[in-house]
C-alpha positions as CSV (number, residue, x, y, z in Angstrom):
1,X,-6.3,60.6,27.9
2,X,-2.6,60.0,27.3
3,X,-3.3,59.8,23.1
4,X,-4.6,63.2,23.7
5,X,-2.2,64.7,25.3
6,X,0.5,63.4,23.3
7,X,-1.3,64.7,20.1
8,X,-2.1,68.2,21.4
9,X,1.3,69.8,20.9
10,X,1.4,68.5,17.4
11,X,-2.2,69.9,16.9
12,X,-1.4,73.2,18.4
13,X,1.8,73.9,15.9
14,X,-0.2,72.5,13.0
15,X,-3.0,75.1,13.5
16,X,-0.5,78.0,14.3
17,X,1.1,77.4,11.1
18,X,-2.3,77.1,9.1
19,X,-3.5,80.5,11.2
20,X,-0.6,82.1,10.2
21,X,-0.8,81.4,7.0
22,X,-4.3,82.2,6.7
23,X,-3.6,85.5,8.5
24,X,-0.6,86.0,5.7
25,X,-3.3,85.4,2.7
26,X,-5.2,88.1,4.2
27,X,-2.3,90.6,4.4
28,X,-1.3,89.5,0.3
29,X,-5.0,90.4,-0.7
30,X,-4.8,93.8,1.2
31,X,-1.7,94.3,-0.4
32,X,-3.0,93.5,-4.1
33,X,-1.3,90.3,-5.0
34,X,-2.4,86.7,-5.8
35,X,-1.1,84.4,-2.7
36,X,-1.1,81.6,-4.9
37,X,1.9,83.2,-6.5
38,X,3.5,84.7,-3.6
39,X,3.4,81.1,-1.6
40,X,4.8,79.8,-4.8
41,X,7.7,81.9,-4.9
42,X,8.3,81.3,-0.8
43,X,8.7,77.4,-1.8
44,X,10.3,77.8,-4.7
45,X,12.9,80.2,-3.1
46,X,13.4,78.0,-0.3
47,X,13.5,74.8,-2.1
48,X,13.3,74.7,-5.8
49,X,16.5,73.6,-7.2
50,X,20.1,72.8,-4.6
51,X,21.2,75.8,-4.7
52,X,18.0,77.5,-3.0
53,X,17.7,74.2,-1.0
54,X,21.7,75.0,0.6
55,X,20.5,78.3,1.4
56,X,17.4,77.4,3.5
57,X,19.7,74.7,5.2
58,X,22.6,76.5,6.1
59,X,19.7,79.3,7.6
60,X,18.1,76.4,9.0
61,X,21.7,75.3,11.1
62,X,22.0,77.9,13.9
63,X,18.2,77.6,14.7
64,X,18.5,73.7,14.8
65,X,21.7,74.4,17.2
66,X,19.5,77.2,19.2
67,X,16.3,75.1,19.3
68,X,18.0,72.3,20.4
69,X,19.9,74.4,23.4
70,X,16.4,75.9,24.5
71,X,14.8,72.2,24.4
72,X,18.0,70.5,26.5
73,X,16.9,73.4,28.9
74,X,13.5,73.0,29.3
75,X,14.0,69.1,29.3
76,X,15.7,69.7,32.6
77,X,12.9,72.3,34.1
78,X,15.0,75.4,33.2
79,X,12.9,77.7,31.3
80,X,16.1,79.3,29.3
81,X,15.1,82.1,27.3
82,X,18.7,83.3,27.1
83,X,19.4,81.4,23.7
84,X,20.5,84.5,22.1
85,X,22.8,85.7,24.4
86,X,24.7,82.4,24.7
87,X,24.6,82.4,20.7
88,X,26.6,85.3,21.1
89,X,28.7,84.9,23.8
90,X,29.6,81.2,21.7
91,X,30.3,83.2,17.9
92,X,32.3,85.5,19.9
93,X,34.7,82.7,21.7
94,X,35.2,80.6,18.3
95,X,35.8,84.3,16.8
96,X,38.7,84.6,18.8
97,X,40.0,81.5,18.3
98,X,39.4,81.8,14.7
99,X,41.4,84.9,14.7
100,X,44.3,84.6,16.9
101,X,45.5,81.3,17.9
102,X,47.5,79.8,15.6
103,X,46.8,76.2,15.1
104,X,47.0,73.9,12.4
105,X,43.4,73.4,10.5
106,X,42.7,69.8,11.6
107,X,42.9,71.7,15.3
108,X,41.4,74.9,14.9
109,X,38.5,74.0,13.7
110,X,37.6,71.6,16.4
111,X,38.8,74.0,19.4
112,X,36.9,76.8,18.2
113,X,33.5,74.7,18.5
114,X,34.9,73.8,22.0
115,X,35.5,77.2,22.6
116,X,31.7,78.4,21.9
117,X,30.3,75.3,23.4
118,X,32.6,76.2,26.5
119,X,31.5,79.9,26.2
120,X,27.8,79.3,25.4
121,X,27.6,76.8,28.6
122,X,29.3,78.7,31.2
123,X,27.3,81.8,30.1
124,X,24.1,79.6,31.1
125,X,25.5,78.8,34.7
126,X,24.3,82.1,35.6
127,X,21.5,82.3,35.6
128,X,21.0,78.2,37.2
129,X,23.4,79.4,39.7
130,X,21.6,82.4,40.7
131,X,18.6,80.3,40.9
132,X,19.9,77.7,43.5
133,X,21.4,79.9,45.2
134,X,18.8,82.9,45.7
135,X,15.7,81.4,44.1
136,X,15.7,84.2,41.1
137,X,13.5,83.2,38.2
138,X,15.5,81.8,35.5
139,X,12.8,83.5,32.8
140,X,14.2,87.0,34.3
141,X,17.8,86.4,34.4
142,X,18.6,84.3,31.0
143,X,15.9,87.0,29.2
144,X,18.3,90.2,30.7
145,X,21.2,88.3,29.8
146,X,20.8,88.7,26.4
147,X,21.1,92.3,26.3
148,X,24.2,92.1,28.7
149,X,26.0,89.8,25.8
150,X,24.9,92.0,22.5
151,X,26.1,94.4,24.3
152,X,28.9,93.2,26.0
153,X,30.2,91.6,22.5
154,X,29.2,94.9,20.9
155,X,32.1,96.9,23.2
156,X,34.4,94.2,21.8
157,X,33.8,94.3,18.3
158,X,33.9,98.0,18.3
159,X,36.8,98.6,20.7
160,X,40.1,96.0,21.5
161,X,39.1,93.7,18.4
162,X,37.7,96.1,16.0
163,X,39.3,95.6,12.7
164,X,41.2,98.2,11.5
165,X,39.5,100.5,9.0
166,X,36.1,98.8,9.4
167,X,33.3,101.0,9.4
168,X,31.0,98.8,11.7
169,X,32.1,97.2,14.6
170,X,33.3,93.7,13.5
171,X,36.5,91.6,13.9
172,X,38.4,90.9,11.0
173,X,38.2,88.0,8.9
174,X,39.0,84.4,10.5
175,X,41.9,82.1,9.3
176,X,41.3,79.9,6.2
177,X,41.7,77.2,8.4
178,X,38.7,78.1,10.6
179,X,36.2,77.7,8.4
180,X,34.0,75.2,8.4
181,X,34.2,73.2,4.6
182,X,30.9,73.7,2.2
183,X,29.0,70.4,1.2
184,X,27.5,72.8,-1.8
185,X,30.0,75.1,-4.0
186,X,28.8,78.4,-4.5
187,X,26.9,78.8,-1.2
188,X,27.7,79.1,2.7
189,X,26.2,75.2,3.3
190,X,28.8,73.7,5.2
191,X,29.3,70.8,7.6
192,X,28.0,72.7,10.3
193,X,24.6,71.6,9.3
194,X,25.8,68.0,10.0
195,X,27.0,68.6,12.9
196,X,23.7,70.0,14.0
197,X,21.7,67.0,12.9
198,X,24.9,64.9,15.1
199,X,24.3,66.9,18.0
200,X,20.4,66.4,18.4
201,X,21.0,62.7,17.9
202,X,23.7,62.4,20.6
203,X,21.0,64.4,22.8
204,X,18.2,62.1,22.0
205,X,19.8,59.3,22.8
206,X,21.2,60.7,26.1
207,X,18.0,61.4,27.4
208,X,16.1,58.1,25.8
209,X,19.4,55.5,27.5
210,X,21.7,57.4,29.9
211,X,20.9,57.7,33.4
212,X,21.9,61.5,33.5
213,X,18.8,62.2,30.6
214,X,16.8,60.0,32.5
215,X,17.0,62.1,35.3
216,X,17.3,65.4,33.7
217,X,13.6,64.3,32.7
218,X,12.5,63.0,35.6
219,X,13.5,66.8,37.0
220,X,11.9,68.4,34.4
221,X,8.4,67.0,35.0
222,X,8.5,66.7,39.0
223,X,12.0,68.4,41.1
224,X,9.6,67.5,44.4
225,X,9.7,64.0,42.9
226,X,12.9,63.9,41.7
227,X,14.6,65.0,45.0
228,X,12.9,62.5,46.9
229,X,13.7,59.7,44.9
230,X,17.6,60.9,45.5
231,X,18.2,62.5,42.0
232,X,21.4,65.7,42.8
233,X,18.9,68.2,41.6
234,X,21.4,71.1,41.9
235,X,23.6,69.4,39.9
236,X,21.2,68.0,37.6
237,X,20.1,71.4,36.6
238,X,23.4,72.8,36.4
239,X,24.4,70.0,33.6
240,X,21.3,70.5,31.8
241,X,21.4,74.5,31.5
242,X,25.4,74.3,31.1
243,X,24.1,71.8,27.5
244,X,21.1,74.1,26.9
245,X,23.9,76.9,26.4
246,X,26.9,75.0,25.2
247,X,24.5,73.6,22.0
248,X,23.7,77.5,21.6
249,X,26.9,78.6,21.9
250,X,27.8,76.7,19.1
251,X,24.9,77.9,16.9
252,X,27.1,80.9,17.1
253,X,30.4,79.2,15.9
254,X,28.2,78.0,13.3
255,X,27.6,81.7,11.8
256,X,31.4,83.3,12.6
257,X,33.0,79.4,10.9
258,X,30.6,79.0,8.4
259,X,28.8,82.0,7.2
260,X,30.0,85.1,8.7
261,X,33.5,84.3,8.5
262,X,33.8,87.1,11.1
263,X,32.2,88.8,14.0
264,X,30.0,90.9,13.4
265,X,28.2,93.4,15.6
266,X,24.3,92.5,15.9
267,X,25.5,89.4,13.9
268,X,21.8,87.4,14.8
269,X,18.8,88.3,13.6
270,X,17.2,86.8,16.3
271,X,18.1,83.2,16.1
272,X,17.8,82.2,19.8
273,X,14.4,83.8,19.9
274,X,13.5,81.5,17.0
275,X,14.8,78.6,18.7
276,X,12.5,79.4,21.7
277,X,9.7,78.6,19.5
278,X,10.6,76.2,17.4
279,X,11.7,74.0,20.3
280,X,7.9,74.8,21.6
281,X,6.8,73.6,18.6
282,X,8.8,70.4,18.6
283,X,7.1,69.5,21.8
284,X,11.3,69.8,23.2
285,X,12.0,67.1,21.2
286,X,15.9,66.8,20.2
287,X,15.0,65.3,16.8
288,X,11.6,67.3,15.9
289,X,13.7,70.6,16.4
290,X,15.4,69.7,13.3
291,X,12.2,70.1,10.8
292,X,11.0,73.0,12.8
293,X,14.4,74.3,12.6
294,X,14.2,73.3,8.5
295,X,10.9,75.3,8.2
296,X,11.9,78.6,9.7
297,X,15.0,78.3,7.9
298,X,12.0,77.7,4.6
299,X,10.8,81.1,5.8
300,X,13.8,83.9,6.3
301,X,15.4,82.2,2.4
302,X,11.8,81.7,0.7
303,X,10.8,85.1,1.7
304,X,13.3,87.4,0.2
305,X,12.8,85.2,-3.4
306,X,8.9,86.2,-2.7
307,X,9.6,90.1,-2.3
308,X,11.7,89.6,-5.6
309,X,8.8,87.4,-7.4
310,X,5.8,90.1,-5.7
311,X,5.5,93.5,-4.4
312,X,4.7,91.5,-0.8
313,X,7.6,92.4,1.5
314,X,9.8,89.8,2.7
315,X,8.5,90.8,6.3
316,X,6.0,88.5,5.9
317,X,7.8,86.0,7.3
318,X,8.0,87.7,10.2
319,X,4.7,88.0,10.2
320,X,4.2,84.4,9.9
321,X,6.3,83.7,12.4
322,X,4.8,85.9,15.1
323,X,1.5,84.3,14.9
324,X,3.4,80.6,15.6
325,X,5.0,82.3,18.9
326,X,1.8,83.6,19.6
327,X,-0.4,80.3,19.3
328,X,2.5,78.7,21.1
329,X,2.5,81.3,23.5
330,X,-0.9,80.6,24.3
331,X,-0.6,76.7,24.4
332,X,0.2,76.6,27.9
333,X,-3.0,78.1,28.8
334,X,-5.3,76.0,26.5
335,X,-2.9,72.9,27.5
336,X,-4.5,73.9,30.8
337,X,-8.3,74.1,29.8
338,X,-8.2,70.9,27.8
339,X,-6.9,68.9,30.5
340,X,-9.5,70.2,32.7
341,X,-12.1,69.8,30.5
342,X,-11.5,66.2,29.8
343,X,-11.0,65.5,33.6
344,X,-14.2,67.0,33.8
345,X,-15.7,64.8,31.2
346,X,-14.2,61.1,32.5
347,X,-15.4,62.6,36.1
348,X,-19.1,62.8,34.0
349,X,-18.9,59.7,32.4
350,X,-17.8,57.5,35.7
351,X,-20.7,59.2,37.8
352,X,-23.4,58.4,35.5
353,X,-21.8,54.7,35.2
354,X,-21.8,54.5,38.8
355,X,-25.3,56.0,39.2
356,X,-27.1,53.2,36.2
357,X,-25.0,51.0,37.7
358,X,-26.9,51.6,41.3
């Protein structure tokens, strides 16, 4: 029973990704084109050749960073669905510090990632706070969040840190010094993406040897539990949605530092909601975000090379990716019925045992 659980996650994201895949084949052969060719061109956009492989990776870093924010969450029992608000709340904090403090390079760097983490984290005590303290439903309040930091950072770009003669709100450029150095030359791959794959480490190893992860997991999969056997559950679920937004936080840093060089209004394309699903589909797994993270990153790179290659839009990525949210969507539910069913079936199996056994 345990094997079976422990693969079903695992089979669930492998047959969302073949449905969606199926489901984009269809779509290619409505639209006239050979998906042989257009899958080709996805791959070899996203990973023929180093330069095409440094674009999917430096796509892939914020969602590793988001993903592994939403899975630190959800570790803990905090559903936090408020990735992409912390995102921005974080880009906008290292933005600032980017900008205006003036610090040596060897400094600035390193406080404008605190800064995000900082900003990302404390942005996530909201909505843990408001659940201790009145009960709200964290799904709710880290969802409307969101809109409340676009928004919010969206005043700010436009109005007290607009840059001067900018036609869209945005700040202007950060210091030399800020940004974070390219491991390929020629593209925006930069360290960030090592500090990603650092950060899920440290956070798998907290939670697999630490007595904090141990019982941020022990809260995630019982709080009854968990208080009775004296874990601080308030505090235990402060620290875990204070991470969950502090790692996101930084995914944000990672697109002012390393890609953006700047603020920018709207300046995610929906990275936080990506990390909601692929930390689903690494089963909230610190390290398993990372390929999930790699994949999706596969899929915004690979599919603009495909609209170049084919008359199929690059929105089919999109496509593809809103069948994985919805298989994972669904998992819960057929999680449910599974269990149930093989309850059911042992049940079966040790009645008739009993009855020949009579």
């Amino acid at each position: 029973m345990k094997i079976f659980r422990k693969l079903l996650l695992p089979f669930i994201s492998l047959c969302a990704f073949l449905v969606s895949l199926v489901i984009g084949t269809v779509i290619i052969l409505l639209n006239g084109d050979n998906p042989l060719v257009a899958y080709g061109a996805l791959i070899e956009g996203a990973f023929n050749g180093m330069s095409n492989l440094a674009g999917t990776l430096s796509s892939a870093t914020p969602l590793i960073f988001t993903g592994l924010g939403v899975a630190v969450a959800f570790k803990g029992g905090m559903a936090n669905i408020g990735a992409e608000g912390q995102l921005y709340m974080g880009g906008m904090a290292a933005a600032l510090v980017g900008v205006y403090l003036p610090l040596p390079g060897f400094l600035l760097i390193p406080v404008a990632l605190l800064a995000a983490f900082l900003a990302g984290g404390l942005y996530g005590l909201i909505p843990a706070t408001l659940k201790i303290k009145t009960g709200t439903n964290e799904v709710v309040t880290t969802l409307m969040l969101n809109y409340v930091a676009i928004l919010f950072t969206s005043y700010l770009v436009n109005y007290p840190f607009k840059a001067p003669g900018a036609p869209l709100g945005m700040t202007v450029n950060i210091q030399k010094a800020a940004r974070l150095p390219l491991l390929y030359p020629g593209s925006r791959f930069n360290v960030g993406f090592l500090l990603a794959i650092a950060a899920c480490i440290l956070v798998a190893v907290m939670f697999r040897y630490t007595g904090a992860g141990y019982e941020m997991r022990m809260l995630g999969r019982n709080s009854i539990f968990s208080k009775y056997i004296g874990v601080d559950v308030n505090a235990r679920t402060l620290q875990c949605m204070f991470l969950g937004g502090g790692f996101a936080g930084i995914g944000g840093a990672a697109l002012v530092l390393g890609i953006q060089y700047r603020f920018v209004q709207n300046i995610s394309p929906g990275y936080g909601f990506d990390g909601l699903t692929i930390a689903l589909m690494a089963g909230f797994s610190a390290i398993g975000v990372i390929p999930m993270a790699i994949l999706f990153g596969a899929l915004r790179s690979g599919g603009l090379t495909m609209e170049l290659a084919t008359s199929v839009p690059s929105e089919l990525s999109k496509v593809i990716q809103a069948v994985i949210i919805l298989f994972m969507a669904a998992q819960v539910s057929f999680s449910k019925y599974f269990t149930e069913f093989m309850t059911g079936l042992r049940h079966r199996r040790e009645k008739k045992q009993g009855t020949g056994g009579s």
